[in-house]
C-alpha positions as CSV (number, residue, x, y, z in Angstrom):
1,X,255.9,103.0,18.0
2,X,255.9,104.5,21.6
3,X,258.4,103.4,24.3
4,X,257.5,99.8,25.8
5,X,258.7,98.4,28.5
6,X,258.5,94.3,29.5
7,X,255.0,92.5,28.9
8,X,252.6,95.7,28.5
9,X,250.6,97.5,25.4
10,X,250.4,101.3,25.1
11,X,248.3,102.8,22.5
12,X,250.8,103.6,19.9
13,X,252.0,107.2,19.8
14,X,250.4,108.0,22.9
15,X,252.3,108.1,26.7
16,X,252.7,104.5,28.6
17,X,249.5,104.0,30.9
18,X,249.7,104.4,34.6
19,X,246.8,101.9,35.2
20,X,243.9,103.5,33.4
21,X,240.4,103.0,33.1
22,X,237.8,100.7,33.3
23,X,236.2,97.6,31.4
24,X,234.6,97.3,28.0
25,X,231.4,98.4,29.5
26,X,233.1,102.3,29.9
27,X,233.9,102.2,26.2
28,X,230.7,101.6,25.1
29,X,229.3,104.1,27.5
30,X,231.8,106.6,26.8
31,X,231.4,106.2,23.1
32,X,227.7,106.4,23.2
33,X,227.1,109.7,25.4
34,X,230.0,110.8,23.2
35,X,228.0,110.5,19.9
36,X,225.0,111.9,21.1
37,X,226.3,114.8,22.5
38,X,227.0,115.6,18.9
39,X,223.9,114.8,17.8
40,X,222.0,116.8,20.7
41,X,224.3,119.6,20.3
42,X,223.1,120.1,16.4
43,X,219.8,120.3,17.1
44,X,219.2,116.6,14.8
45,X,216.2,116.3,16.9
46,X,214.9,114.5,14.2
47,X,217.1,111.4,15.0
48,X,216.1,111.2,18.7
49,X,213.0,108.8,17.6
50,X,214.8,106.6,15.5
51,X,217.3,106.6,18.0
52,X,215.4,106.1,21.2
53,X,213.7,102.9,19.8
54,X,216.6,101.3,20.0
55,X,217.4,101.6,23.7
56,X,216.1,98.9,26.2
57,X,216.1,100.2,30.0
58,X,215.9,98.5,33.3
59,X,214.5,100.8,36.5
60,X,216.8,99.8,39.0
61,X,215.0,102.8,41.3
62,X,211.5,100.4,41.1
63,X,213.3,97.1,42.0
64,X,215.2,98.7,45.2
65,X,212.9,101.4,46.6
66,X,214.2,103.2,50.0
67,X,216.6,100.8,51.4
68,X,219.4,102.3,49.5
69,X,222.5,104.9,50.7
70,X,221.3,108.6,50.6
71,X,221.6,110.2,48.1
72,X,224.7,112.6,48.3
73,X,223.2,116.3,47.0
74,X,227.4,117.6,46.4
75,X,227.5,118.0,42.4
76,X,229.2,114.7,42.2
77,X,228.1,111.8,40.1
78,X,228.2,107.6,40.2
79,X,227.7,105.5,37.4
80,X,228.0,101.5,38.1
81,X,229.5,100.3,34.5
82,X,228.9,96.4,33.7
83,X,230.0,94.0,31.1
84,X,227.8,91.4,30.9
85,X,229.3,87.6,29.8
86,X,226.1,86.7,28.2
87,X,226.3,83.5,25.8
88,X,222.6,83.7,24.7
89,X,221.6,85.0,21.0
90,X,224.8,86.6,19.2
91,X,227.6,85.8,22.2
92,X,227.4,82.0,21.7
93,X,230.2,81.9,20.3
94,X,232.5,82.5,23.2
95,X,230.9,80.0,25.3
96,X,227.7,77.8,26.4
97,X,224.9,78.9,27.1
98,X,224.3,78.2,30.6
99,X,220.9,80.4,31.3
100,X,222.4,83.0,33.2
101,X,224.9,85.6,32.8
102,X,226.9,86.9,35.0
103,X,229.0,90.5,35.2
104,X,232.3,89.8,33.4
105,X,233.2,93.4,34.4
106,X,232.2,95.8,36.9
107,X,233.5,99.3,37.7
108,X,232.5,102.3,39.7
109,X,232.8,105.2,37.9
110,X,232.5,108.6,40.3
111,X,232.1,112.2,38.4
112,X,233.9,114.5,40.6
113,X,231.9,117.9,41.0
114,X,232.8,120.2,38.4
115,X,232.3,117.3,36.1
116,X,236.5,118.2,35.3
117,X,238.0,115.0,37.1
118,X,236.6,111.4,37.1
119,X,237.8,108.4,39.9
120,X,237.5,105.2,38.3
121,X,237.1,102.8,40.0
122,X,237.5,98.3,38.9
123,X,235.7,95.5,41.2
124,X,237.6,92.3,39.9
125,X,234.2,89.8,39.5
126,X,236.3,86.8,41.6
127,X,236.1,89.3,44.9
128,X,234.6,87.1,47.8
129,X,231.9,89.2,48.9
130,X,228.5,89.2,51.3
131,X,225.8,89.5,48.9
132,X,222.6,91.0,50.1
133,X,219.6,89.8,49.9
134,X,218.0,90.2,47.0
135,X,215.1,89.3,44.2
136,X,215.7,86.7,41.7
137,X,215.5,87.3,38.1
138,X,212.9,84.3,38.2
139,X,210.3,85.6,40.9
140,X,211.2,85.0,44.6
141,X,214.1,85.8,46.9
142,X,217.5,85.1,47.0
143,X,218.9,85.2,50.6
144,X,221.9,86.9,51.5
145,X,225.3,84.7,51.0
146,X,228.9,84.9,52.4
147,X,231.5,84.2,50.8
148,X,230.7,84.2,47.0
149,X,231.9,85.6,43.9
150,X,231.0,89.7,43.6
151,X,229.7,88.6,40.0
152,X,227.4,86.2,41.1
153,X,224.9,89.2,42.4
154,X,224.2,90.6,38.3
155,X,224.0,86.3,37.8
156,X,220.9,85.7,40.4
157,X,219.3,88.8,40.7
158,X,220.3,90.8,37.5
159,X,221.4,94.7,37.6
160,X,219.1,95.5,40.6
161,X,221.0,93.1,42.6
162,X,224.0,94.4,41.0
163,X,224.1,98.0,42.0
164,X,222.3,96.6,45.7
165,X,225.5,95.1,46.0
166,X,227.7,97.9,45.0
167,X,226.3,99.9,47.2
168,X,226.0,98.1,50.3
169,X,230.0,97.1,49.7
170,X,230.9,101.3,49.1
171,X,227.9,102.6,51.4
172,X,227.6,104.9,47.7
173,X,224.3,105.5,46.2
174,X,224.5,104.8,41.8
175,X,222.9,107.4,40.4
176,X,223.0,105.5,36.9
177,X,223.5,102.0,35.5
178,X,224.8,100.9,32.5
179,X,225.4,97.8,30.9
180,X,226.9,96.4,27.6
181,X,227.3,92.9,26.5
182,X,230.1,91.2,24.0
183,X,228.7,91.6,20.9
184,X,227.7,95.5,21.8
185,X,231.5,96.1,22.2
186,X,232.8,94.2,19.2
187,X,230.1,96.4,17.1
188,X,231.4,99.7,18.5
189,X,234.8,99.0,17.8
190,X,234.1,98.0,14.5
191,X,232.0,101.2,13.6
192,X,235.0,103.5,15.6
193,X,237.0,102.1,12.5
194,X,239.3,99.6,15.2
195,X,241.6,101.1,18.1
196,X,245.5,100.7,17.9
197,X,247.4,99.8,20.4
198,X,251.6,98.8,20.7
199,X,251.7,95.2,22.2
200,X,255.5,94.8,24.2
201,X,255.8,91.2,23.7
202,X,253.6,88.6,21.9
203,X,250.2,87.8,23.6
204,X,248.5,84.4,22.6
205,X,245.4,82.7,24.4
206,X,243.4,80.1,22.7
207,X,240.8,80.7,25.1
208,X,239.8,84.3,23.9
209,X,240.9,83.8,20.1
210,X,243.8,85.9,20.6
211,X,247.2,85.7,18.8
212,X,249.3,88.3,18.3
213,X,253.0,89.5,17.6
214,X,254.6,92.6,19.4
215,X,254.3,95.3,17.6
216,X,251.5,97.9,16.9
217,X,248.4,96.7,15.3
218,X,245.1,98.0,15.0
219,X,242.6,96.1,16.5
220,X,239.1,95.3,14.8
221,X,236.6,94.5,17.5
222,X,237.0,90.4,17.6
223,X,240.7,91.6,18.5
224,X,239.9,93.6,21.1
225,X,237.2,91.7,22.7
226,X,240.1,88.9,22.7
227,X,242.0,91.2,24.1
228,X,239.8,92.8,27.0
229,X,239.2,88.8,27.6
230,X,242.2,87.4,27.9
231,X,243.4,86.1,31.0
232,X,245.7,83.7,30.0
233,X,248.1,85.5,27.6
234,X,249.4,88.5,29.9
235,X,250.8,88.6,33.5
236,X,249.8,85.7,36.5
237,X,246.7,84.4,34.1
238,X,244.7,86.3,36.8
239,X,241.3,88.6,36.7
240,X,243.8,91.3,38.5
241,X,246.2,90.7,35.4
242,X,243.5,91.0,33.2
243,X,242.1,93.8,34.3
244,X,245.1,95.9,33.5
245,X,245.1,95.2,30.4
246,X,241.9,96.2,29.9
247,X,242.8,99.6,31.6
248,X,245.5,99.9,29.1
249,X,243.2,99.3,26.1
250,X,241.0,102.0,27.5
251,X,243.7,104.5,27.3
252,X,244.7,103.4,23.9
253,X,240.8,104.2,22.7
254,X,240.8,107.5,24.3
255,X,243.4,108.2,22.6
256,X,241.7,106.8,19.7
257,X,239.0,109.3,19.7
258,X,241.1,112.1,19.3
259,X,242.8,110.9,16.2
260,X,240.5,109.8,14.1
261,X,238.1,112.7,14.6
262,X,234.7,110.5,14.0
263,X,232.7,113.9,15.0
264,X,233.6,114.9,11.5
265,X,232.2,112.5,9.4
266,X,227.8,112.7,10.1
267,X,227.7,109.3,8.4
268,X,230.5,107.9,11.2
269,X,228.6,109.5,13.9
270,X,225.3,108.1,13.1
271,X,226.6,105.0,13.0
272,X,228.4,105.3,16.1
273,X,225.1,106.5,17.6
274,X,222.9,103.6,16.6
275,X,225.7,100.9,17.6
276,X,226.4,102.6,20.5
277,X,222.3,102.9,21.5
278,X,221.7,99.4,20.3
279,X,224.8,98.2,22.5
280,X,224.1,99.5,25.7
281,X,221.3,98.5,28.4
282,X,221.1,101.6,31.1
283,X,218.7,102.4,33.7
284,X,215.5,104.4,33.5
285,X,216.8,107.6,34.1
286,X,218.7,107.3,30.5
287,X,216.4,105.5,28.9
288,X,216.1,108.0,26.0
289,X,218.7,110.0,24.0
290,X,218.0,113.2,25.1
291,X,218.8,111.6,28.8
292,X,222.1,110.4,27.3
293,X,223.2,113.4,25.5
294,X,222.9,115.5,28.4
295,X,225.3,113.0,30.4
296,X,227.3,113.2,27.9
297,X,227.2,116.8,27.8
298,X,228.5,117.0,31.6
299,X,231.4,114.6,30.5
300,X,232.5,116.1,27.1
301,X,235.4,117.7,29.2
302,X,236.9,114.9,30.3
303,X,240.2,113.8,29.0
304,X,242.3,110.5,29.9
305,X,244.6,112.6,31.9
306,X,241.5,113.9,33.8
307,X,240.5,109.9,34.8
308,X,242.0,108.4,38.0
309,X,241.4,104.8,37.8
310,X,242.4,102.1,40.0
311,X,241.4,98.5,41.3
312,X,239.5,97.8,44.5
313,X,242.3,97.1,46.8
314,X,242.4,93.2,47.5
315,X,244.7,90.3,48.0
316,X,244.7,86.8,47.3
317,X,242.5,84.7,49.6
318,X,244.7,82.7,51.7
319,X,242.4,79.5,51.3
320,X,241.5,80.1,47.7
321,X,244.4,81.3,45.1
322,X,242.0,81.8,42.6
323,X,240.0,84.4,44.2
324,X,240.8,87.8,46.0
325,X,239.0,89.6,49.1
326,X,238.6,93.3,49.8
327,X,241.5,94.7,51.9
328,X,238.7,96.4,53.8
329,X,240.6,99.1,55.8
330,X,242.5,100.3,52.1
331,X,239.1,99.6,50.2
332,X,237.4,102.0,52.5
333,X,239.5,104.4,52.2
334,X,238.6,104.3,48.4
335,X,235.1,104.4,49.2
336,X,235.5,107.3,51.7
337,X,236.9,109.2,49.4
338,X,234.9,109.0,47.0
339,X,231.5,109.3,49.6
340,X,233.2,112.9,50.8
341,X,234.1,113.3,46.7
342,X,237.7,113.7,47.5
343,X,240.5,112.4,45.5
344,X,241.4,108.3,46.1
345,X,244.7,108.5,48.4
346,X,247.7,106.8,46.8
347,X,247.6,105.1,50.6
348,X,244.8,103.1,49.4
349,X,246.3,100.9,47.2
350,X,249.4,100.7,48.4
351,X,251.0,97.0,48.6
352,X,247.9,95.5,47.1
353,X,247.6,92.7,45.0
354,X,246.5,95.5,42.5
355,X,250.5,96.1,42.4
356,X,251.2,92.0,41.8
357,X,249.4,90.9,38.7
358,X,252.2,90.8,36.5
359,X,253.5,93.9,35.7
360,X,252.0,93.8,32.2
361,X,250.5,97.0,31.9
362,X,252.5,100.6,32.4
């Protein structure tokens, strides 16, 4: 078992996290570029059929046209990674149905030129923002709005409104989209074989079907959707609380990867490869293997020690405890840096909230 400290997980054998990566969404999208890099780099052309039947795309470049940030030509990429809380079809069982789901995740992930460091970078879904205007999923407009939940965008207009909103917060133009929902992520983890991970102290939560003992465990993928859910369990029962632990699993299944050396086993990869294309929704610019495989092939480099990843600095609104607004000096800072594809300054998130959700992640 690795070193623990006080109310954190680690992935077991591995180093204690610095706050690490990104949402459920990332592992599915890291896991299927992963897989079909492989499959590209054989030469199993033969696959890319079967394979591209299963992906479903959305072209977010249609739905927003020109009014969008330009379109920064420096070797750098951005990738806006969303996990959707869907309770239709398959994801009923975590919840009612209410007819519209709404982005249970959200990062920005920014490729550095070089394609050798990535800045990571989470947007906690209960951030009080100024949505733009935008089209409804149902035909119509949806006027701008102050005030309201940063994951009520993906809820009224669907990823187009999504990345609108991304942007016009970071002034950053996505070049990709990419979206998984709960039952995509429970799949991929189950076909990866589980990720383990080194809980510090028991975490229960009723609420996400969660309950376990400290200790290491390998997680199948109910467990670590519980996991990646819970709020309840770990820290201040906050989304910033949660959201390091979910940085913390991601460093615990990158670690994963290298261990049980899927790429091996053809069988193992072509399952991963059919999850992992099944699982994910992305835009129209990957909206075929060969698309994803040559991402994937610009990312293959990257290592968890290569990934700076960090929340959007915030604090707790002062009429609302139970939500959080940008610190907008600090957060634009972040997006600065990462316009002028520079490093994130350690200024940035300074004496943020990011810093008081509990301490339960290292």
């Amino acid at each position: 078992m690795g070193e623990q400290d006080k109310g954190g997980i680690s992935a077991a054998g591995g180093r204690g996290g610095k706050p690490a990566a990104a949402r459920r969404g990332l592992v599915a999208a890291a896991w299927a570029v992963a897989a079909l890099a492989v499959l590209a780099g054989g030469g199993a052309g033969f696959a890319y059929m079967r394979l591209d039947a299963n992906i479903k795309s959305v072209d977010i470049d249609a739905q927003l046209g020109d009014d969008r940030p330009r379109n920064a030509d420096d070797g750098s990429l951005d990738i806006l990674v969303l996990g959707s809380d869907s309770r239709s079809g398959a994801n009923g069982a975590y919840g009612r149905d209410e007819g519209a789901a709404r982005s249970d995740t959200a990062m920005v992930v920014h490729v550095h030129e070089g394609r050798e460091k990535a800045s990571v970078v989470s947007v906690p879904r209960d951030t009080l923002i100024t949505r733009p205007e935008c089209a409804r999923r149902d035909g119509g407009s949806e006027p701008a709005a102050y005030r309201v939940m940063f994951n009520t965008a993906y809820e009224v207009g669907g990823p187009a409104c999504a990345v609108k909103t991304v942007e016009q917060m970071s002034g950053i133009r996505m070049d990709h989209y990419i979206e998984v929902d709960f039952t995509g992520f429970k799949e991929l983890i189950d076909e990866l074989g589980g990720v383990r991970i080194t809980t510090t102290r028991a975490i229960e939560d009723a609420s996400s079907h969660l309950d376990l003992a400290a200790g290491t465990h390998t997680l199948d993928g109910e467990q670590a959707l519980g996991l990646v859910r819970t709020r309840k369990g770990v820290g201040d029962q906050s989304d910033l609380g949660r959201i390091q632990l979910q940085q913390s699993f991601v460093k615990a299944l990158i670690d994963q990867v290298e261990r049980v050396g899927v790429l091996t086993s053809p069988q193992k990869l072509w399952g991963l490869a059919d999850t992992a294309t099944r699982a994910i929704t992305p835009d129209s610019g990957l909206d075929g293997v060969k698309e994803l495989a040559d991402l994937a092939g610009g990312l293959s480099g990257l290592g968890a020690d290569d990934i700076h990843m960090i929340t959007m600095p915030v604090r707790y609104d002062a009429t609302d405890p139970n939500r959080v607004v940008p610190l907008d000096v600090q957060a634009q800072q972040v997006w600065q840096a990462l316009r002028q594809d520079l490093p994130v300054p350690a200024s940035a998130t300074r004496g943020t909230a990011t810093g008081k959700a509990g301490g339960v992640v290292r």
